[in-house]
N, C-alpha and C positions, 0 to 999 in steps of 0.2 A: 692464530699466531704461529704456531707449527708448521700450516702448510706455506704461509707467506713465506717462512725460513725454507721451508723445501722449494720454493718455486726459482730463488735464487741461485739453489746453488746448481747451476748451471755451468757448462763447458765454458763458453764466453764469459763469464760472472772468474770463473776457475785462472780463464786465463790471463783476465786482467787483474787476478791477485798476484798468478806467479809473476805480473810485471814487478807490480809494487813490489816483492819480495824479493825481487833481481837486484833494483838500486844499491842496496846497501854495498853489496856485492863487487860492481861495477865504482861506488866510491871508493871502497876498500882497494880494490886492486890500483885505481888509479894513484891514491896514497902515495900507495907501496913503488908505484913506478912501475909495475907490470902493465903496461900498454895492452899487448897483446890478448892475457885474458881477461882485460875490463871491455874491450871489441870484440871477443866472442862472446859475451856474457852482455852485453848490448845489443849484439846480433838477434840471439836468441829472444830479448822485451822486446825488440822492433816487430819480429815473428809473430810474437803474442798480440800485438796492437794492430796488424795485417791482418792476422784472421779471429782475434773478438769478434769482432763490429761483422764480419762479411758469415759467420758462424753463426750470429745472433742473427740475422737476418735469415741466412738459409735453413735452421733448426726450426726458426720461430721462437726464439729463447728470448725475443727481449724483455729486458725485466726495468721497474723502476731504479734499482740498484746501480745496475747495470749502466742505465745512462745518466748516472750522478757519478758513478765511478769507473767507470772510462778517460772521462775528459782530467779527470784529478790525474791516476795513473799517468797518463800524457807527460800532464806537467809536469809532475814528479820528475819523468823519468828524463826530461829536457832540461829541466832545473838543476837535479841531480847531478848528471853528466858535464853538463856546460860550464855548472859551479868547480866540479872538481878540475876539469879541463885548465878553467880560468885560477883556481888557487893554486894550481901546481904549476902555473906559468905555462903550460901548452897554448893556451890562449889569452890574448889580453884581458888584465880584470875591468879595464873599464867598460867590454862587453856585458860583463855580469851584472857591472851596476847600470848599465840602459836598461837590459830587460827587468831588474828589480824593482827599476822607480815605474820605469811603464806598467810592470803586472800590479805594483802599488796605486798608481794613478786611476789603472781600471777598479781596483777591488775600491778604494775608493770613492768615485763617483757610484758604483754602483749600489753602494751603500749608503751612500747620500740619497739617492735619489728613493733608494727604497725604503728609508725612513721619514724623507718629505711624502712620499704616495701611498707608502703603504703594501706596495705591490713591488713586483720588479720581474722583468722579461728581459731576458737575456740571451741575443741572439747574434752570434760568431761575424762578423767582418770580412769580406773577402780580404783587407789589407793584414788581420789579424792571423786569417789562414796564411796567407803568403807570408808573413814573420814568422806563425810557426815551423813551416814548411822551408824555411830559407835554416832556422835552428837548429833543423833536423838534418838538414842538409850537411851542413858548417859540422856538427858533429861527428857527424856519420866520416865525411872526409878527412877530418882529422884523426880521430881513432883508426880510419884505413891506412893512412899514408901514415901515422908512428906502428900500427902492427904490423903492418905489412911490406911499408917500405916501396909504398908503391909510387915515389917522388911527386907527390903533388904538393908539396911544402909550399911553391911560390903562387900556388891558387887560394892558398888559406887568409896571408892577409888581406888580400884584395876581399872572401867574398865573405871575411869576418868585420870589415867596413861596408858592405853591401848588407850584410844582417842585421848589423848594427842600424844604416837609414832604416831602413825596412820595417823593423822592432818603434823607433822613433816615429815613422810617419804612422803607424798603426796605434800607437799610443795618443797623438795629435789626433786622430779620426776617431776615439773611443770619446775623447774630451770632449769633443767639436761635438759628437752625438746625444752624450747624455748631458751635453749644456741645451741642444737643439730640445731635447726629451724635457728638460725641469723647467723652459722658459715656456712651451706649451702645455704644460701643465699647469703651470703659476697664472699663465693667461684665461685659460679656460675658468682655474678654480677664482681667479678678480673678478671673473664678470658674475659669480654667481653669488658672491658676498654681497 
């Protein structure tokens, strides 16, 4: 039990806690209306999510841990960010609530399916990457252009409705699959009744 706890605590392991640890952080500031250090202090969890994953590969650190708690840290730290973004009016809230019901719709079906099978594999989307990647995107520009003043204000809602399809069509393709996934499973488990 001891050394399983030693084997985690690893650089990469390390620096996807200091993400989780950042968030708070990064909402507080946002709160408060300090743009500026909730974008340095986002800067800094993006850092950490660039080189986990590329640390964990070149040390040879990866751990089970490690890749259960990467992908959460992600979310977090896009959930986080986008949420406070969207309650403080920097962004529209009804982006907030697209990505809510989509990340709902997915945890959902996958939880359906995994207690009609018993099992469950769960494997990333390229439409799923491009919404998160478009999230990250939409973020990152807008905390630049309110800290820094770098005028891209009139890119924002254009590709805050681009995020928005994007989020939409990847939650349609999550549906469409683990409907594809539960009607050949129902099929296969009919013919053997």
């Amino acid at each position: 039990m001891n050394r399983r706890f030693n084997r985690n605590w690893t650089i990469p392991n390390l620096l996807t806690g200091l993400r989780i640890l950042l968030m708070p952080f990064v909402a507080w500031y946002l709160w408060q209306g300090d743009v500026e250090r909730a974008f340095w202090v986002f800067v800094v969890a993006a850092l950490t999510d660039l080189l986990d994953g590329n640390l964990a590969r070149l040390l040879k650190q990866r751990t089970v841990l490690g890749a259960w708690l990467d992908p959460i840290a992600d979310k977090l730290m896009l959930l986080t960010t986008l949420g406070m973004l969207c309650l403080t009016g920097l962004l529209p809230l009804w982006l907030l609530w697209t990505v809510l019901i989509r990340d709902g719709v997915i945890l959902a079906g996958a939880e359906g399916y995994r207690r009609l099978t018993g099992g469950l594999d769960v494997r990333p989307t390229i439409s799923g990457k491009l919404a998160t990647a478009m999230e990250f995107i939409l973020i990152s520009f807008t905390l630049a252009d309110l800290a820094l003043h770098l005028g891209l204000d009139a890119w924002i809602p254009p590709l805050a409705q681009a995020t928005a399809a994007m989020v939409t069509l990847s939650g349609l393709r999550y549906v469409w699959l683990w409907s594809a996934k539960t009607r050949a499973y129902l099929r296969e488990h009919a013919g053997r009744a």
